[in-house]
C-alpha positions in Angstrom: -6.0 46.8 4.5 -4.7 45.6 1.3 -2.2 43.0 2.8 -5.8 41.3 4.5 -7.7 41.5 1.6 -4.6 39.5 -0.1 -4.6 37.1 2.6 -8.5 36.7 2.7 -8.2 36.0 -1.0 -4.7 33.8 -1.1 -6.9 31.6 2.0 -9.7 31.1 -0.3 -8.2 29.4 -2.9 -5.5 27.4 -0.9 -7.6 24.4 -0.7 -8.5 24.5 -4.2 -4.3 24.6 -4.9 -4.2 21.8 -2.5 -6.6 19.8 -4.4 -4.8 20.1 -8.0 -1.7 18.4 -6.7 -1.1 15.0 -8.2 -2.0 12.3 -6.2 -1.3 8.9 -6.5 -4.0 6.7 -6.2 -3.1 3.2 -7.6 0.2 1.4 -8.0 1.3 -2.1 -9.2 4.7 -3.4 -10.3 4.8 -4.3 -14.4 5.1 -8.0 -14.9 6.5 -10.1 -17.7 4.1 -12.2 -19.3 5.0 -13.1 -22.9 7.9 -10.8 -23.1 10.5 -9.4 -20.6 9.6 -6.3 -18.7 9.3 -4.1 -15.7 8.3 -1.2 -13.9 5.8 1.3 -11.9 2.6 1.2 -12.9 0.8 4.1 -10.9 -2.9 5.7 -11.4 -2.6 9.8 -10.7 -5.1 11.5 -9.5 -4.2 15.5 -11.3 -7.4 16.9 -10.2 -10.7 18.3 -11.9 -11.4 14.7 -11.6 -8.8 13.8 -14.1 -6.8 10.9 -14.0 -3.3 9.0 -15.8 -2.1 5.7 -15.8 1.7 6.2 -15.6 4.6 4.0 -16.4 7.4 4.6 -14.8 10.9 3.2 -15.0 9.4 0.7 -17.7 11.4 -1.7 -19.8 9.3 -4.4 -22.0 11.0 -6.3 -24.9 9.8 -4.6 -28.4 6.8 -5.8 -30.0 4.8 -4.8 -33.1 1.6 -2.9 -32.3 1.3 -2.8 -28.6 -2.0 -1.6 -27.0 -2.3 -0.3 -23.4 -5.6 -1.5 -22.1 -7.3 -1.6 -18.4 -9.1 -5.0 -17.9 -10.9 -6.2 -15.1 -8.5 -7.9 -12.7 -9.6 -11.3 -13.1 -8.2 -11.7 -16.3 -4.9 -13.5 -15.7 -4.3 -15.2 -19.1 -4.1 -14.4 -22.7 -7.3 -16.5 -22.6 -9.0 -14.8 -20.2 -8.7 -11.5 -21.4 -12.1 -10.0 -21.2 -13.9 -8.1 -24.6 -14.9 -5.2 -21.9 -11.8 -3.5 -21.5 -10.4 -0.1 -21.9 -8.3 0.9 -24.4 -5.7 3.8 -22.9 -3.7 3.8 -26.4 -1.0 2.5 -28.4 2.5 1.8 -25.9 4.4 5.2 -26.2 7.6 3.3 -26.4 9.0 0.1 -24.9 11.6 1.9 -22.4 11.1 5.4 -20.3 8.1 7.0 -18.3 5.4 7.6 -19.9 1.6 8.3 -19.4 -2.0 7.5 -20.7 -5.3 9.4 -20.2 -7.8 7.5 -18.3 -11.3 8.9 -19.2 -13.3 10.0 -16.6 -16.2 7.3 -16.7 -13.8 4.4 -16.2 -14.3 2.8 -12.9 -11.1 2.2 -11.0 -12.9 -0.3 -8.8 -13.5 -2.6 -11.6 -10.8 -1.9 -14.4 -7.8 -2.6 -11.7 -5.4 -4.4 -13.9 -3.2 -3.0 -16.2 -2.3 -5.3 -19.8 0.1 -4.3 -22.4 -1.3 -6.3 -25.1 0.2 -7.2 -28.7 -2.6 -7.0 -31.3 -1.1 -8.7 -34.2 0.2 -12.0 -32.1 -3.1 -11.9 -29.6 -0.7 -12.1 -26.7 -0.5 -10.5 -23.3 3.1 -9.1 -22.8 3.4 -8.0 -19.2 1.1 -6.9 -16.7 0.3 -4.9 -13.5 -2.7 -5.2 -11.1 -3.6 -2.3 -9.5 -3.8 -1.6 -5.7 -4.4 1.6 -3.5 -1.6 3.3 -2.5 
């Protein structure tokens, strides 16, 4: 009886296990802009309804001050960088994986690029728009 009240129980929260997995959602390759770079960028879904942006296998020349923001994908130019952007934080480093918090009342559908963006020169460094997996 034990050993089916287990099971019963270990059945009940097997979807809810299944749902916590990482997922990815969203992935573009890095792109050099202003500087050299490269690399993964992926959006991962970790459940609960939270989400990272994740660089992987990234490389961008140094820079003083780099921010990490998510910008409507239009924006293809240092110039066209729009004021309504989201700002994930400042780069973790310019080589490695590494990942940044997305809060949950960004919209995914509209903040689809990604721009690593040097404050004190105004300058887009490298880039990755976003696309479903």
């Amino acid at each position: 009886m034990r050993a089916l009240v287990a099971a019963v129980a270990l059945a009940a929260f097997a979807p809810a296990a299944a749902e916590a997995r990482p997922v990815e959602v969203l992935r573009g390759e890095v792109r050099p802009v202003g500087h050299d770079a490269r690399g993964v960028a992926t959006v991962v879904a970790q459940g609960g309804g939270r989400r990272v942006l994740s660089l992987r296998r990234f490389r961008l020349d140094p820079g003083p001050r780099v921010r990490v923001w998510l910008v409507p994908r239009s924006a293809r130019s240092d110039g066209q960088v729009p004021r309504d952007r989201v700002d994930l934080g400042a780069l973790k480093g310019s080589r490695g994986d590494q990942q940044y918090r997305i809060p949950r009342h960004v919209d995914l559908r509209r903040f689809s690029s990604v721009v690593l963006w040097c404050v004190p020169f105004t300058q887009t460094l490298a880039r990755a728009d976003l696309r479903p997996s």
